[in-house]
C-alpha positions in Angstrom: 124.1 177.0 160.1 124.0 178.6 163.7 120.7 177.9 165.6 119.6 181.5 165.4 119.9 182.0 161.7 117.9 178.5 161.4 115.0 179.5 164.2 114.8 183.7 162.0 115.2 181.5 158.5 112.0 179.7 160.1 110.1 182.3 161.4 110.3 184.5 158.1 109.2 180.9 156.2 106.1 180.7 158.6 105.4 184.5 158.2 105.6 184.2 154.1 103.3 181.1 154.0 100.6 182.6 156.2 101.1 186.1 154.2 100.6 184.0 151.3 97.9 181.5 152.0 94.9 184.3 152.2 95.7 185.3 148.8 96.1 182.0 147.0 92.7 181.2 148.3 91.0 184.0 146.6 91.7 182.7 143.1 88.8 179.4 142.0 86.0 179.7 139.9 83.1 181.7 139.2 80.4 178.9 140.1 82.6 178.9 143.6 82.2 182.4 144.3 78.6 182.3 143.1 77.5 179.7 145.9 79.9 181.6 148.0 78.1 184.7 148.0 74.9 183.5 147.9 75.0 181.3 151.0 73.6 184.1 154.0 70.9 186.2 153.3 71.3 187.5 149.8 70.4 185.0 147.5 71.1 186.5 144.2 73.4 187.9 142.3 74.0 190.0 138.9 77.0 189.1 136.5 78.6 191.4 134.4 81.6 189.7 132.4 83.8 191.5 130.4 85.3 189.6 127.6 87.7 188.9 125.4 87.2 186.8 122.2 84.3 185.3 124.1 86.3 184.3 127.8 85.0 186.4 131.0 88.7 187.6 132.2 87.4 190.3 134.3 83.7 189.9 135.9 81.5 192.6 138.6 79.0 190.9 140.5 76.2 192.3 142.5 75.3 190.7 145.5 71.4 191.0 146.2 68.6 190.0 149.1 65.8 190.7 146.7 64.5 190.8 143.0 62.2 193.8 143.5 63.0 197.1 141.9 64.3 200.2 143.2 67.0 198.3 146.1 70.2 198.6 145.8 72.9 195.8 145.7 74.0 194.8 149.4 77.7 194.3 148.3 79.9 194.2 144.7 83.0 191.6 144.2 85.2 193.0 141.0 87.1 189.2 139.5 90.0 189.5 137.5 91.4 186.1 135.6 95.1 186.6 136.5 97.3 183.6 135.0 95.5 183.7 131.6 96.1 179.4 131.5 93.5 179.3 134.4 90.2 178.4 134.7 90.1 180.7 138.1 89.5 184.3 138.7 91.0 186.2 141.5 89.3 188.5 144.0 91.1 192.1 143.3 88.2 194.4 145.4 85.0 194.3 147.1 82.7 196.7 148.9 79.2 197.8 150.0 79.1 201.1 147.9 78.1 201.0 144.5 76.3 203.3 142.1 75.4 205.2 138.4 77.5 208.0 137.0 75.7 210.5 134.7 76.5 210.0 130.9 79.0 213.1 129.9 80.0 211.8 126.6 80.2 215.5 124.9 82.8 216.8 127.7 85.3 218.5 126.8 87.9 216.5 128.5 91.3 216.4 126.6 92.9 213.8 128.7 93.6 210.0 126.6 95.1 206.7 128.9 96.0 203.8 127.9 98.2 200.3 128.7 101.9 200.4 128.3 103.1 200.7 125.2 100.1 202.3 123.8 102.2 206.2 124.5 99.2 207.2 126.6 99.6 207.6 130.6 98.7 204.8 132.9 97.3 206.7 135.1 96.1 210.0 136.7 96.1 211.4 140.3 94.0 213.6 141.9 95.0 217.7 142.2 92.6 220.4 144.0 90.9 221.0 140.6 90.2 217.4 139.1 89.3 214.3 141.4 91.2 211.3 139.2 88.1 209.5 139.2 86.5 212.1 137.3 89.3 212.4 134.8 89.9 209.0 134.1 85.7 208.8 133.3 85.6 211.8 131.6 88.0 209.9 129.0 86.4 206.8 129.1 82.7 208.2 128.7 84.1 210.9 125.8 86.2 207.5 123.8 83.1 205.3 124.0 80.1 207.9 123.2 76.5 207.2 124.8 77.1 204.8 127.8 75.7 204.0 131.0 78.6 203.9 133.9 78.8 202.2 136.8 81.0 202.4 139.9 82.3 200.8 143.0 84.1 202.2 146.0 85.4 200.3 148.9 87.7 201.7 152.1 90.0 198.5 152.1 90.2 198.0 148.4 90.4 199.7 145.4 86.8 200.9 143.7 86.4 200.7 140.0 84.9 202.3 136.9 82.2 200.5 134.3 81.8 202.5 131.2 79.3 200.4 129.1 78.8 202.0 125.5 75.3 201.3 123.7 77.1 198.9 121.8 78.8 196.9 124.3 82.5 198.3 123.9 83.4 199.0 127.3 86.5 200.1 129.5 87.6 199.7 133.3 89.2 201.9 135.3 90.8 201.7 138.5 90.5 203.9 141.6 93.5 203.6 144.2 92.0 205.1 146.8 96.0 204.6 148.8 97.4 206.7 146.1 95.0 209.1 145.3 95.3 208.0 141.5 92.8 206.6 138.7 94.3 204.3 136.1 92.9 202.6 133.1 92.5 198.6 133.5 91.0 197.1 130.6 88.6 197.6 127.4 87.3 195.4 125.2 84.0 195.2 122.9 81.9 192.0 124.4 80.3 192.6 127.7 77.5 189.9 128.8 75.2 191.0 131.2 73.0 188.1 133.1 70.6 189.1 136.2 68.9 187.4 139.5 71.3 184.2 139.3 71.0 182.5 142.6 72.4 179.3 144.0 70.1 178.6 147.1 71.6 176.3 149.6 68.7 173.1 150.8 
């Protein structure tokens, strides 16, 4: 092998690992990110986990400074459990914004999504009429009924959807904010919702 194609084979080896590295260490435990995100000024956080047949594989948290009513989260991680033999759960977005969506359960919205394989669309993106956002809710908030809904938005990463129905069945959407398009992510009937967790460093 020439010494050219050896120092390039190198150089795209080095590139790939530290392409790589940032990633790998996004994926540990909930506990870790917990004590993670806890450790500055905001001392406690709010879980919402959204399972299936009782496992947390996707999970919201709030990141707070203070128990008192009426202040808004300072920042929102959205956890995903990726390799379903893990114990971990991945980073897949994280922001400052976050908010409450009115409950529009009676619209008249005609649009259904779904996984693959279900013969529903994936996805939606946004035309000069409909935001996809909107149209991916509407859906969600007309399938489940009565629900509070709860969202996330982020300029580096993608925001998500929480539609919570009064009996716990919920769904997840997805907001690519790089392709302009809303997709459905998950839905399930078991959400657990625990508040003002903190891990306070001595």
């Amino acid at each position: 092998m020439s010494r050219y194609r050896l120092s390039t084979l190198l150089a795209l080896f080095t590139a790939f690992c530290m392409f790589s590295a940032p990633a790998a260490a996004q994926c540990q435990d909930l506990k870790q990110f917990i004590k993670e995100e806890t450790a500055g000024a905001e001392k406690y956080v709010d879980i919402f986990s959204f399972r299936h047949d009782h496992r947390a594989d996707s999970v919201l948290m709030l990141v707070k400074e203070t128990t008192e009513k009426g202040h808004l989260p300072k920042r929102w991680l959205f956890l995903h459990r990726d390799n379903a033999n893990s114990e971990d759960l991945c980073l897949h977005g994280r922001g400052e914004e976050f908010g409450q969506h009115d409950d529009l359960h009676e619209n008249g919205s005609a649009n259904n999504f779904g996984p693959p394989g279900s013969g529903f669309p994936l996805c939606v993106t946004s035309t000069a009429q409909l935001q996809a956002s909107e149209a991916l809710r509407d859906w969600a908030n007309r399938e489940l009924g009565h629900s509070i809904i709860l969202y996330t938005a982020s300029k580096e990463t993608s925001g998500f959807q929480f539609v919570i129905a009064d009996d716990r069945d919920w769904i997840i959407g997805e907001d690519r904010n790089d392709q302009q398009q809303s997709c459905y992510f998950d839905r399930g009937t078991d959400v657990l919702m625990r508040f003002n967790i903190t891990v306070i460093k001595p």
